[in-house]
N, C-alpha and C positions, 0 to 999 in steps of 0.2 A: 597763418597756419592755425589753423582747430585746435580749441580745447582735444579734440579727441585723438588728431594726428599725432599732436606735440604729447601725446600720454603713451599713445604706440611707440613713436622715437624714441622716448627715453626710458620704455619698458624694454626695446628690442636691443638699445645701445648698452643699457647693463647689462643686460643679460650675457651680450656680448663679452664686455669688458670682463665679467667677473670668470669668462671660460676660458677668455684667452690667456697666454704664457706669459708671464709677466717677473722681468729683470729682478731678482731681487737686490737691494740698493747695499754696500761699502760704508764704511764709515767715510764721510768729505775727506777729503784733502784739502789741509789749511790752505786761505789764501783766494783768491778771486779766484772762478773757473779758466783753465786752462782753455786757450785760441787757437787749440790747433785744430786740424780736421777732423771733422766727423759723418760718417756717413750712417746718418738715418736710417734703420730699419725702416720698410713698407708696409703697408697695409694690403690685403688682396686684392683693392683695386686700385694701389699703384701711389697711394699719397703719402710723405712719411710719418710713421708710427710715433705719436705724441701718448698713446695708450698706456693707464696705469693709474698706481695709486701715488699718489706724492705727498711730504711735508716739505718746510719752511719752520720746523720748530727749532733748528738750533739758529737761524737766527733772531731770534727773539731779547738778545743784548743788545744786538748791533744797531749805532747811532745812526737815525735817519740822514742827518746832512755830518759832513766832515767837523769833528771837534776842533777847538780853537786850537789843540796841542801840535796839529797836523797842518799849520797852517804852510801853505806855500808847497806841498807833497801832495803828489796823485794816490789813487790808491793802488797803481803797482809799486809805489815807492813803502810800501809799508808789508815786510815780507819778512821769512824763518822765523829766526827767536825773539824779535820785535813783537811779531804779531801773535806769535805762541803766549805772549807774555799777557799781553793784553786780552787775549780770551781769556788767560786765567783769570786773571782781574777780574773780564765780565761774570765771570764763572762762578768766583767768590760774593761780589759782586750781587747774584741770584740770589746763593744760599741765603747772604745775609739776610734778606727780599721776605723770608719767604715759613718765615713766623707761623705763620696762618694753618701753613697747610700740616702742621703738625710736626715740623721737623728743627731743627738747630743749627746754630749759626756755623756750625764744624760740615756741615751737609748731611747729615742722617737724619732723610725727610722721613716723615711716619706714612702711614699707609700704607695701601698697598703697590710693590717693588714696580709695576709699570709707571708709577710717577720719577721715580729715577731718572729712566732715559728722557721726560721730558725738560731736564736743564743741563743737558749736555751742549753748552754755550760752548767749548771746547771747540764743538765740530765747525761752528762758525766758519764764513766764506771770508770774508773780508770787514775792513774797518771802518765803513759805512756805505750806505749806500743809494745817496746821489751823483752821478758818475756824469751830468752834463748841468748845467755849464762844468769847468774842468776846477772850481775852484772849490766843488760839493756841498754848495750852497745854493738854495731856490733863491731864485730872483724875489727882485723886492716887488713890492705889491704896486699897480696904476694909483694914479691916486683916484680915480673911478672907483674901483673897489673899495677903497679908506672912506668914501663918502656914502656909499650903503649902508643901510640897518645893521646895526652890528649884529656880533653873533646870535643866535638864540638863546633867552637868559630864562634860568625857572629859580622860582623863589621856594626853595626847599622843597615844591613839587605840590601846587595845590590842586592839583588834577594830575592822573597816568600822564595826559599830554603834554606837560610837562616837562618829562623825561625824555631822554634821545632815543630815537628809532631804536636804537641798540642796545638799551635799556629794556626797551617793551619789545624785543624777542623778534624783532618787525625785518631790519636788514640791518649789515655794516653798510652797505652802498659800494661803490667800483671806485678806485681799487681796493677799498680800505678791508672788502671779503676776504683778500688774500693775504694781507698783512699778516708776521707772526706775531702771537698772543700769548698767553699763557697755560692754554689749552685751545682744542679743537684747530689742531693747525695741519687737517688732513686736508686732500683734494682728490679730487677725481676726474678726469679727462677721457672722455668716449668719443667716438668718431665713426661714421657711417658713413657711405657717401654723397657728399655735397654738405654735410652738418658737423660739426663739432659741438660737444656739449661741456661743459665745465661745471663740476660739481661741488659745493664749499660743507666742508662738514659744518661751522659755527652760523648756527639761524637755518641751514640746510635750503640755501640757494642752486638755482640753477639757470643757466646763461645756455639758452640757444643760440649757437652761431651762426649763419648759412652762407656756406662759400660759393654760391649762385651767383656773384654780380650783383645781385639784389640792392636796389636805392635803400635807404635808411625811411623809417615810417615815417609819415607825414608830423610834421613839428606838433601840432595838438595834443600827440599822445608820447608822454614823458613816462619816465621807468625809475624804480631806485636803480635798476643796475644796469641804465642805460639800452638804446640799440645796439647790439653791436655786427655790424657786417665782417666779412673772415676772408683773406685770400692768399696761396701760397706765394712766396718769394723764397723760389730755391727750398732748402730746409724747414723754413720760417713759416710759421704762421702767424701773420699779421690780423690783428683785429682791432677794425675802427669803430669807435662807441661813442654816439650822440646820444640828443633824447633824454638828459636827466630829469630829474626833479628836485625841485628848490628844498624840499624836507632832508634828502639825503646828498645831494653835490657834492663834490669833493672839497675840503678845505676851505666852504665857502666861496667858493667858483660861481659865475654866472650859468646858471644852468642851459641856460638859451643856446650860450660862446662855448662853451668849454666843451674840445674834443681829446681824446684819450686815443694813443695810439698803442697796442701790446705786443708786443712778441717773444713768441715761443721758440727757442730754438734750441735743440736735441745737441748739447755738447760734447756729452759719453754717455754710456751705458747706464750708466745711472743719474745724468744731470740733464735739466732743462735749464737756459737760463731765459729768466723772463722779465722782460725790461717795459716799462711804461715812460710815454711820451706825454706831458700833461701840456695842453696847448689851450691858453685863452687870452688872446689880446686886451680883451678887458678886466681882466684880475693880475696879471703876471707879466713885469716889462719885454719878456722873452720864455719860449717852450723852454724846461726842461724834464730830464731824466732820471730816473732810479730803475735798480736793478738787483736781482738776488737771484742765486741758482732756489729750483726745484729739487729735491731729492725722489727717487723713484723709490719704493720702500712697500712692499706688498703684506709688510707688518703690521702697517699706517692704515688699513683699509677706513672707511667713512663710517663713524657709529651714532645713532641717534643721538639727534641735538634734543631733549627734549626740553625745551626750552623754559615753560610755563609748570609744566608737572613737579610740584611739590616748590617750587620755589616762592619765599617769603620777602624776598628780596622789596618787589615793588610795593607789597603792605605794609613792609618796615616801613620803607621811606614814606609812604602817605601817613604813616602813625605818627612816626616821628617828626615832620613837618608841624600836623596839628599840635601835638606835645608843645613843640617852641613855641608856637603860636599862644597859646595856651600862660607858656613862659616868658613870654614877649623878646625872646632870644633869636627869634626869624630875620635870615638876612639874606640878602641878593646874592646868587652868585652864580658866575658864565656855568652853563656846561657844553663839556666836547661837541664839535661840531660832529658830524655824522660822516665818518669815514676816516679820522685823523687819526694819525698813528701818535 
């Protein structure tokens, strides 16, 4: 696809999106998304309607693999005032967190009142969220992987380079774009037909899909957010994504091996749940899963990331670096891989 095409597509897909009628979203109801049926709204020509604005911000407490306290319990086994409780906890949990932004540990954040609703942990779907293998733990690592370069290390940062992708404004990488944070946890989903677009408010990415059958690009040319090809099953929207790159991979994955399978699938009126399949025989003794509802929410719309404007952030750290240096108080140490939650 053209520079010029793919400018048209996603000029004529918002334009869309932003006209068309869109669900306004409920507070969640606690609790994993409800398995009953659902029948998808359509699109006008005939696919179902994934269209809208979404967040992922209240789960932003929720523990990526099952805590040791849950050991032996699925997560339909953790339900009413169990899990009411435990939000709270996350909830309090935040406030304590959350010093910085101006506010006290009783929860009266300072600013202004839109940062309220972004730690409503409360709304929380469930009590974490690896849901295969059954025991909500990622498998353990090949020991192929354990015998690789370890992570990327920077020494207090004697160059931008440094620092991770995500640091320098560049990408989270797939899936780590969708992950919740602590801000910018909007999305955006457009659809025309034969393409689906996905929009990430934080770094302000954009994922062309194409539900053509389309092969996957020739191996040479690697993506932070991957290839990824699109196809319905039923409801569902499946999208397959090869094609990374070693800067950004998931969790330190073989860029090469490692394929990601997504799905989207319209649960109510207001939920998406969207589940990822992480598959690399040479990182991970076995594929597994994680999953977390979308919320539809046309309050959530995408607002400038502006990422680089006025931020002091990456001069601190190269000041301060030299400072130690300076100090002789500089030491090694890992940082986050690109895309880890």
């Amino acid at each position: 696809m053209s520079s010029r095409t793919l400018a048209s597509f996603v000029s004529l897909g918002l334009a869309f999106a932003m006209t068309a009628p869109l669900v306004r979203a409920q507070a969640p109801a606690a609790g994993p998304a409800a398995a009953g049926h659902w029948t998808a709204p359509r699109t006008s020509w005939g696919d179902p309607d994934l269209q809208g604005f979404y967040t992922n911000k209240y789960e932003q407490g929720t523990p990526f693999e099952r805590p040791d306290e849950f050991e032996g319990r699925g997560i339909a086994d953790v339900t009413g005032e169990e899990f009411e409780a435990i939000l709270q906890e996350r909830q309090d949990g935040v406030f304590l967190g959350i010093a910085l932004a101006g506010g006290d540990p009783a929860g009266n954040l300072g600013g202004p009142l839109h940062w309220q609703d972004q730690f409503e942990v409360t709304k929380g779907s469930r009590p974490w969220f690896v849901v295969d293998p059954p025991s909500g733990q990622i498998p353990p690592t090949t020991a192929e992987s354990r015998e690789r370069v370890p992570a990327r290390r920077g020494r207090g940062a004697d160059s931008w380079e440094d620092r991770s992708l995500y640091d320098r404004c560049i990408t989270r990488g797939l899936p780590g774009s969708m992950m919740p944070a602590i801000y910018g946890n909007s999305y955006q989903i457009v659809q025309t037909p034969g393409f689906v677009a996905i929009r990430y408010e934080m770094v302000h990415e954009t994922r062309i899909v194409p539900l053509d059958g389309s092969a996957h690009v020739g191996s040479p040319i690697d993506q932070h957010m991957g290839d990824g090809r699109g196809r319905w099953e039923g409801d569902t929207l499946v999208v397959e994504t090869t094609n990374f790159r070693p800067e950004s991979v998931y969790r330190g994955a073989n860029p090469a091996a490692l394929h990601l399978t997504e799905r989207f699938t319209r649960v109510s009126a207001d939920k998406v749940e969207w589940s990822v399949t992480v598959n690399d025989p040479t990182t991970w003794e076995r594929p597994w899963t994680f999953a977390m509802p979308l919320t539809l929410d046309a309050s959530e719309p995408i607002m400038e990331y502006a990422c680089h404007e006025g931020n002091r952030a990456m001069e601190n750290m190269l000041s301060a670096a030299r400072a130690e240096e300076r100090a002789g108080t500089l030491s090694e140490f890992p940082t986050a891989a690109e895309g880890e939650r």
